[in-house]
C-alpha positions in Angstrom: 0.0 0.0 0.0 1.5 3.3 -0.6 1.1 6.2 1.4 1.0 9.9 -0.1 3.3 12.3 1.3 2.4 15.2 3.6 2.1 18.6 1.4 4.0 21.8 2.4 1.2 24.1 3.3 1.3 27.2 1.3 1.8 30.8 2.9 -2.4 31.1 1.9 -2.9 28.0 3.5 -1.5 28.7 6.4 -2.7 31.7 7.1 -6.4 30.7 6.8 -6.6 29.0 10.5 -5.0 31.9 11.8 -8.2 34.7 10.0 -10.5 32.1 10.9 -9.6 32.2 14.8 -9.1 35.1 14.7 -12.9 36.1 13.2 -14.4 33.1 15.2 -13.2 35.1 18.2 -13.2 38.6 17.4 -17.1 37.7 16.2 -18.4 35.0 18.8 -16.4 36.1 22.0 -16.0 39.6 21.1 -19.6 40.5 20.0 -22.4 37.4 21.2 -20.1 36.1 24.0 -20.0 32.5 22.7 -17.5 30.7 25.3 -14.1 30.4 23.7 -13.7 26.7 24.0 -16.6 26.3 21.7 -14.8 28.7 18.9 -12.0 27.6 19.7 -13.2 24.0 18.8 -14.2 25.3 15.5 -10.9 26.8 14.8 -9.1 23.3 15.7 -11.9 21.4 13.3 -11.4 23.8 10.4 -7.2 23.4 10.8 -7.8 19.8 10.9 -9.6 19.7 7.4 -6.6 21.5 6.0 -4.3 19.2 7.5 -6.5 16.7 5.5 -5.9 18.6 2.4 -2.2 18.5 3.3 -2.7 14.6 3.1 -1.7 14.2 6.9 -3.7 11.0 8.6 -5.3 12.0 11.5 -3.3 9.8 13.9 -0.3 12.2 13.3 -2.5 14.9 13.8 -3.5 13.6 16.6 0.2 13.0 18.4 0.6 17.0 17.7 -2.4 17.3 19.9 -1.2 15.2 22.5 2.3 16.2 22.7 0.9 19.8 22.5 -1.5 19.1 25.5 1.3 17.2 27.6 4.0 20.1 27.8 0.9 22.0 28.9 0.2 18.9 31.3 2.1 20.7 34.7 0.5 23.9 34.1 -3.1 22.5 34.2 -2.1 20.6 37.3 -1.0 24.1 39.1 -4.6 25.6 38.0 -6.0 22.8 39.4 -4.0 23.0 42.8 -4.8 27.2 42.9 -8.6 26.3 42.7 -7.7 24.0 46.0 -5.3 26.7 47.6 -8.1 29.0 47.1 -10.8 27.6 48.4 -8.9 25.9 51.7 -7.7 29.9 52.0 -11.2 31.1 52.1 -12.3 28.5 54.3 -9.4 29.2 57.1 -9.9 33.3 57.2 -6.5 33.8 55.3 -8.0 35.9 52.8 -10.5 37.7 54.7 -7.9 38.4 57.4 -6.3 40.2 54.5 -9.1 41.6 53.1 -10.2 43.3 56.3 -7.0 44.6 57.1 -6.4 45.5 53.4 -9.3 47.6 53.9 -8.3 49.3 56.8 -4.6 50.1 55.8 -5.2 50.9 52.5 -5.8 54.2 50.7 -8.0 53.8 47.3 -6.0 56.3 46.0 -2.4 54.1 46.6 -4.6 51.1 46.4 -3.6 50.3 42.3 0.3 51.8 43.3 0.8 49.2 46.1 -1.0 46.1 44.2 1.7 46.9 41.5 4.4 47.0 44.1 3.4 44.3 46.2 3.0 42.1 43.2 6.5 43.0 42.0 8.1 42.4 44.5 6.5 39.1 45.4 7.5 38.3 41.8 10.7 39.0 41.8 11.6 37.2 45.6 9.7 34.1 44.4 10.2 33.6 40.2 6.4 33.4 40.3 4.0 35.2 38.4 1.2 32.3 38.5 1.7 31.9 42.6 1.5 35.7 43.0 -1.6 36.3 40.9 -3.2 33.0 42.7 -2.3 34.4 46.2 -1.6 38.1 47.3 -3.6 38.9 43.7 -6.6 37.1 45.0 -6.5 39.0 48.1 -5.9 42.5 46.6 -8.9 41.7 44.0 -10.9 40.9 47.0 -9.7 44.8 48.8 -10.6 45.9 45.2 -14.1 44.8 45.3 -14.2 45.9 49.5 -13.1 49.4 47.9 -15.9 49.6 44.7 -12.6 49.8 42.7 -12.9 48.6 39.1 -12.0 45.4 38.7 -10.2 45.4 35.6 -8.4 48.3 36.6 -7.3 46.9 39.8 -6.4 43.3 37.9 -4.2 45.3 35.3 -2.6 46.5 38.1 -1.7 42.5 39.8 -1.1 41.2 36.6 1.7 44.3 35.5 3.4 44.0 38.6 3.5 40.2 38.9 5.1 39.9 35.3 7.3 42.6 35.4 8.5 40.8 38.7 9.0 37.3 36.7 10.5 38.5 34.0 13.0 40.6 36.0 13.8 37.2 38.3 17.0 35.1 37.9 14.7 32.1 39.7 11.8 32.6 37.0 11.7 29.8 34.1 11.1 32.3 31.6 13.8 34.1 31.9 16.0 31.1 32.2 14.3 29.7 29.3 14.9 33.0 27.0 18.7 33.3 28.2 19.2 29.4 27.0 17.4 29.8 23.4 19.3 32.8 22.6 22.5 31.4 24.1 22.7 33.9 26.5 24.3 34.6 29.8 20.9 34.8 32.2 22.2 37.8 34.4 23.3 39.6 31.2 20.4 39.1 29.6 18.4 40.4 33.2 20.5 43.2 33.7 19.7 43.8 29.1 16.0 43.8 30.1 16.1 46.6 32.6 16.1 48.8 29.8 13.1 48.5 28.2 11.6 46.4 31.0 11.7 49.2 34.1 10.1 52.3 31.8 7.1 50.6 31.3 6.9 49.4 34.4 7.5 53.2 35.7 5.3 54.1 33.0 2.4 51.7 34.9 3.4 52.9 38.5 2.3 56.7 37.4 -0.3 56.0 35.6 -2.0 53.9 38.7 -0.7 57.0 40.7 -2.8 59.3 38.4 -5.7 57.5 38.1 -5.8 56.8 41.7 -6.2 60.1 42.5 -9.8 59.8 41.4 -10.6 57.3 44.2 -10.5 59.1 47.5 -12.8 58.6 50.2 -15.3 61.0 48.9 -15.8 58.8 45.9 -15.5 55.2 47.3 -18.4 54.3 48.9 -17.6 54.3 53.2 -20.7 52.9 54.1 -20.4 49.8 51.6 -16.7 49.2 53.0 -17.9 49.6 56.8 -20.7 46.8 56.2 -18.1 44.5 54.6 -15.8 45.1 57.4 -18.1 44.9 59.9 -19.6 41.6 58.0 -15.8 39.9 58.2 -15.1 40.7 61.5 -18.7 38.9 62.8 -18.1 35.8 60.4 -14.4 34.9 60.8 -11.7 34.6 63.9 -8.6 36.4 63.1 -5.2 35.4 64.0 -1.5 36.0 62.6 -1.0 31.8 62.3 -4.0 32.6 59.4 -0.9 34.0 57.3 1.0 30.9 57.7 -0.6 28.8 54.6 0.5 32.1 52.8 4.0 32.3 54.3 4.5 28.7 53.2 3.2 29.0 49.6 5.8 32.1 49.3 8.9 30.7 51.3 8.6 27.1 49.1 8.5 29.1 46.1 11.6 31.1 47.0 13.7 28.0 47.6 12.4 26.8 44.8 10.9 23.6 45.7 8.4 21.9 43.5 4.6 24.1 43.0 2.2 21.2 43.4 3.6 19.5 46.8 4.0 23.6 48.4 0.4 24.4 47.4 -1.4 21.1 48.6 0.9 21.6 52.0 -0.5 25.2 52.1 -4.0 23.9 51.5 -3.9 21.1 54.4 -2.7 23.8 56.9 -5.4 26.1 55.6 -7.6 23.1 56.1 -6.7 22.5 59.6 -7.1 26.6 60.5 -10.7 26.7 59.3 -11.5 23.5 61.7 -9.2 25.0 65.1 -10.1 29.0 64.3 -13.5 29.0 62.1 -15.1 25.7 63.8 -15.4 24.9 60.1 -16.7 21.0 59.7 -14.6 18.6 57.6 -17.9 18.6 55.0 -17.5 22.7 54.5 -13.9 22.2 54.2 -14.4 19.5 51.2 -16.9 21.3 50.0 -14.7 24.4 49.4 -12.2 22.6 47.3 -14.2 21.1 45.3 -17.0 23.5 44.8 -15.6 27.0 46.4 -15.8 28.2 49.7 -20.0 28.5 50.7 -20.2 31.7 52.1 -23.1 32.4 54.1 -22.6 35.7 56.2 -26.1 37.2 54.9 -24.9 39.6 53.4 -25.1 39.1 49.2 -22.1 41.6 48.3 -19.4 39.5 51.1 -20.9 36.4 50.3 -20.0 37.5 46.4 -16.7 38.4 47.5 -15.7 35.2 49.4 -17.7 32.1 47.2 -14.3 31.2 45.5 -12.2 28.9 44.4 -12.8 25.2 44.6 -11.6 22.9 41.9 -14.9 23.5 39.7 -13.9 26.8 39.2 -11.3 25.7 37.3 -12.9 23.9 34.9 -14.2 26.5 32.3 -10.4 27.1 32.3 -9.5 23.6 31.7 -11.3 23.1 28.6 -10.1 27.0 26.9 -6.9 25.1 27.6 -7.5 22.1 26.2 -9.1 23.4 22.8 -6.5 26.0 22.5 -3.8 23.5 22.5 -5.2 21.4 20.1 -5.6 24.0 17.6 -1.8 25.0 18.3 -0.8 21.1 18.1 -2.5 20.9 14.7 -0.9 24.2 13.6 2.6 22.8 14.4 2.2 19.3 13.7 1.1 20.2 9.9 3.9 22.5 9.3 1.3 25.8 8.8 3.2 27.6 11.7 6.7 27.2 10.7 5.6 28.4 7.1 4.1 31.6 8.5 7.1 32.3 10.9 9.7 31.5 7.9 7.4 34.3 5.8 8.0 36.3 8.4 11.4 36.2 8.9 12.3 36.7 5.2 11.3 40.3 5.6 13.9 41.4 8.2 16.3 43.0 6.6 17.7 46.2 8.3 17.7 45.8 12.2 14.8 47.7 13.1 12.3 45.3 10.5 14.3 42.5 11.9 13.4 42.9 15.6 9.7 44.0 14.7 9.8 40.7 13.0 10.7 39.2 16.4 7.9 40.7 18.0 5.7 39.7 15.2 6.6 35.9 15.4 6.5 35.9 18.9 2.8 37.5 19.0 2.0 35.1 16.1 3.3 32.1 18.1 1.4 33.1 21.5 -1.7 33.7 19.5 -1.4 30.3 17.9 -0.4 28.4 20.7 -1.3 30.3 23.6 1.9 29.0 25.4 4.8 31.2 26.9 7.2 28.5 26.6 6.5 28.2 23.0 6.3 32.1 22.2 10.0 32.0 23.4 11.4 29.5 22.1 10.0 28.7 18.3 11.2 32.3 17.8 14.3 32.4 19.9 15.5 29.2 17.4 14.2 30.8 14.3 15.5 34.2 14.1 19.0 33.3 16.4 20.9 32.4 12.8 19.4 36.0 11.8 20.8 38.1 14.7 23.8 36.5 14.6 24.2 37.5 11.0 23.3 41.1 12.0 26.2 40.9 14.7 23.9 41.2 17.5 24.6 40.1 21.1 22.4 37.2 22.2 21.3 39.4 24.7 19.3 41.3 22.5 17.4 38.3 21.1 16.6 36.9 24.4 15.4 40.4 25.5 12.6 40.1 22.9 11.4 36.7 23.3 11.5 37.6 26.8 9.1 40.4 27.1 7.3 39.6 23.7 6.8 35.7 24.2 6.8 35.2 27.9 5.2 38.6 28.6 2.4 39.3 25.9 1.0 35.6 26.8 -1.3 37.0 29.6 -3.0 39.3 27.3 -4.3 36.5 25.1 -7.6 35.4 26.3 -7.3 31.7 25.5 -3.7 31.4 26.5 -3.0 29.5 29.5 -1.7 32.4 31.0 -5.2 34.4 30.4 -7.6 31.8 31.4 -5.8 30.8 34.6 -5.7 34.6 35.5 -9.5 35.2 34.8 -10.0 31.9 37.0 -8.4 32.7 39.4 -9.2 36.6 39.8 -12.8 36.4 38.1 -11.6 39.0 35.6 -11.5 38.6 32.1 -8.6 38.8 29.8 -9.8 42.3 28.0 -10.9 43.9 31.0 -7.6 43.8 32.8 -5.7 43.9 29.5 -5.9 48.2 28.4 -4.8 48.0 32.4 -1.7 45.8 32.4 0.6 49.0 30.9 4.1 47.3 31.9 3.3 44.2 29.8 2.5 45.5 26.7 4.5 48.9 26.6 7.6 46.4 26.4 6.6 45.9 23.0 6.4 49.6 21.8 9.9 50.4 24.0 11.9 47.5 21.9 10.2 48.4 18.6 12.0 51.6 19.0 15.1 50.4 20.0 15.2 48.6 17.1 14.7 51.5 14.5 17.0 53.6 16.9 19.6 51.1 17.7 19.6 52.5 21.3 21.0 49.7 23.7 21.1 47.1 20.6 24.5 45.5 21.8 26.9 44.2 19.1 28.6 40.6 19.1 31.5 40.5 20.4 34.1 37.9 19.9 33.7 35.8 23.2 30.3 35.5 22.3 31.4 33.6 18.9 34.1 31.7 21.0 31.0 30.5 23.5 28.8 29.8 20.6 31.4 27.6 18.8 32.0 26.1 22.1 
């Protein structure tokens, strides 16, 4: 029997999954509000028939869906584990200890400064993003709502610090991973980043100073934030050992010890709080992993504010992941990808085009595959042979795929990044996204270093020797 050969996809070809998403969610998300998943389905049938077209069986079609949900296999887990971490937090008083307190200390008009910070810093001592957003962004979300504060706005604010933090972390993957792809020296490449990564994130910190300003006392409501208070304080039993599951979440990250194991530790010590300090029963407990913390204080606003987490809350985010990665697995798996990011990279010619072609593939890639991993390195191996040609430091490459493949991730609604955010805050992607200044200004910043050639390093010679090498 004889088997026809796979066809290389034509640049037409491969474009039309890439319209068609794009429409399908632009149209149905955007305009009706048809759940991603369900376009996102299409999108992945409609690649599939091309694939046929192509002549590729199924079966191998199949493996690129597979192997494209398996590297995404210990990042579901963790989103799976947050829905748990939050809901045994909720159930102990970890979060409304913070909340209340939050509340108290402070100001609406710092409240979007010090979320950035806080975030940042969090970040940055832990290699985090994901563990920040899932724990001192939750409880800043929940001060946000305490406050009347818009939730978007206040979510922009979490997510710009936390990435800004990861990014700018020697214990973060993604920074690791970008220094490695571009061949790299990782605290070169960190200390590189400062400069376009730090305005933006200046940029963010005055805007959040500016717009705070609008949110003094006089406009955030005082007798809504008095009733919540006054609501936490009846309901729950405050006590400083209510920080430890939080304390052990941040100090297991820091030594970097693995996510899972730290967040289902944190969880069982939230577990046992709720039952010595809330009298909570074992069935509550259970019920708030699975389901989300019941709250019941009787008042519809707190009780809004605290039913969260629980591993069904997860769910919705689960399947976004799962039909998102099989339209990427299909994408790469047929070759339609690598023909669109080698059209792409034929254009670069002058240094300027060539690092807006960076950007380009890596947006291309995170919109295709919704993966940060993959934004930085299909482009990172792609365009090296380029910059190196160009006799540009590595350093400059691994900047880019840094901020435009690891960064620009959270701003995709179906990415993993973006649905585990929206999970675990409640915000959606485009709400928070005009917000989240510091991770897309990097873009912008590095598109005009590249037409300037302001802090575009040359090669130098020990960087051929340690390429060679």
């Amino acid at each position: 029997m004889i088997v026809e050969r796979a066809k290389t996809p034509s640049l037409g070809l491969a474009l039309l999954p890439l319209i068609s998403m794009a429409l399908l969610l632009g149209v149905g998300y955007g305009i009706y509000g048809i759940r991603p998943q369900v376009l996102l389905i299409a999108a992945a049938f409609l690649t599939g028939c091309l694939g046929v077209l192509l002549k590729f069986r199924w079966e191998d079609m199949q493996k690129g869906i597979v192997e494209s949900i398996t590297k995404a296999m210990p990042a579901i887990l963790i989103m799976l584990t947050v829905g748990v971490l939050i809901g045994s937090w909720m159930a102990s008083g970890t979060i409304p200890m913070i909340i209340y307190y939050g509340l108290k200390l402070i100001s609406p008009k710092f409240f979007l400064v010090t979320a950035c910070l806080v975030c940042s810093i969090t970040a940055l001592a832990t290699g985090t993003s994901w563990g920040t957003v899932g724990t001192v962004g939750v409880a800043f979300i929940g001060i946000a709502m305490g406050l009347g504060l818009p939730l978007g706005l206040a979510a922009g604010a979490i997510v710009a610090g936390a990435y800004f933090g990861d990014k700018m972390s020697p214990f973060s993957d993604i920074p690791n991973l970008a220094a490695v792809t571009a061949g790299a020296n990782l605290f070169d490449h960190i200390k590189h980043m400062m400069w376009s990564a730090v305005p933006g994130w200046l940029l963010s910190l005055a805007v959040y100073f500016v717009v705070g300003l609008k949110y003094d006392a006089g406009t955030v409501s005082t007798d809504t934030t008095n009733l919540i208070l006054d609501t936490l304080r009846r309901n729950f039993r405050f006590n400083l050992l209510l920080l430890l599951p939080m304390l052990i979440v941040l100090y297991l990250a820091f030594a970097k010890k693995p996510t899972i194991p730290g967040m289902l530790l944190s969880s069982l010590t939230a577990a046992f709080l709720a039952v010595v300090f809330q009298k909570e029963s074992i069935v509550r407990i259970a019920q708030a992993v699975n389901s989300g913390y019941p709250a019941a204080t009787g008042v519809e606003s707190v009780d809004t504010l605290l039913t969260r987490g629980g591993l069904m809350s997860m769910m919705e985010t689960q399947l976004v992941a799962f039909t998102a990665f099989s339209f990427g697995g299909i994408m790469q798996k047929t070759g339609m990808l690598g023909v669109v990011l080698d059209r792409i990279m034929r254009v670069a010619r002058k240094v300027g085009s060539l690092v807006m072609v960076t950007i380009g593939s890596c947006v291309v890639t995170a919109l295709v595959t919704g993966s940060s991993y993959l934004s930085v390195i299909i482009p990172g191996e792609l365009l090296g042979p380029a910059f190196r040609e160009k006799r540009l430091a590595a350093k400059n490459l691994s900047r880019i795929i840094d901020e435009c493949g690891g960064i620009i991730v959270p701003l995709v609604p179906w990415s993993m990044a973006g649905v585990y955010i929206t999970g675990a805050l409640g915000v959606p992607v485009l709400s928070y996204l005009p917000w989240a200044i510091a991770s897309w200004a990097a873009l912008l910043i590095l598109a005009a270093f590249g037409f300037t050639g302001f802090t575009m390093a040359p090669r130098k010679r020990e960087d051929e020797t340690q390429a060679g090498s």
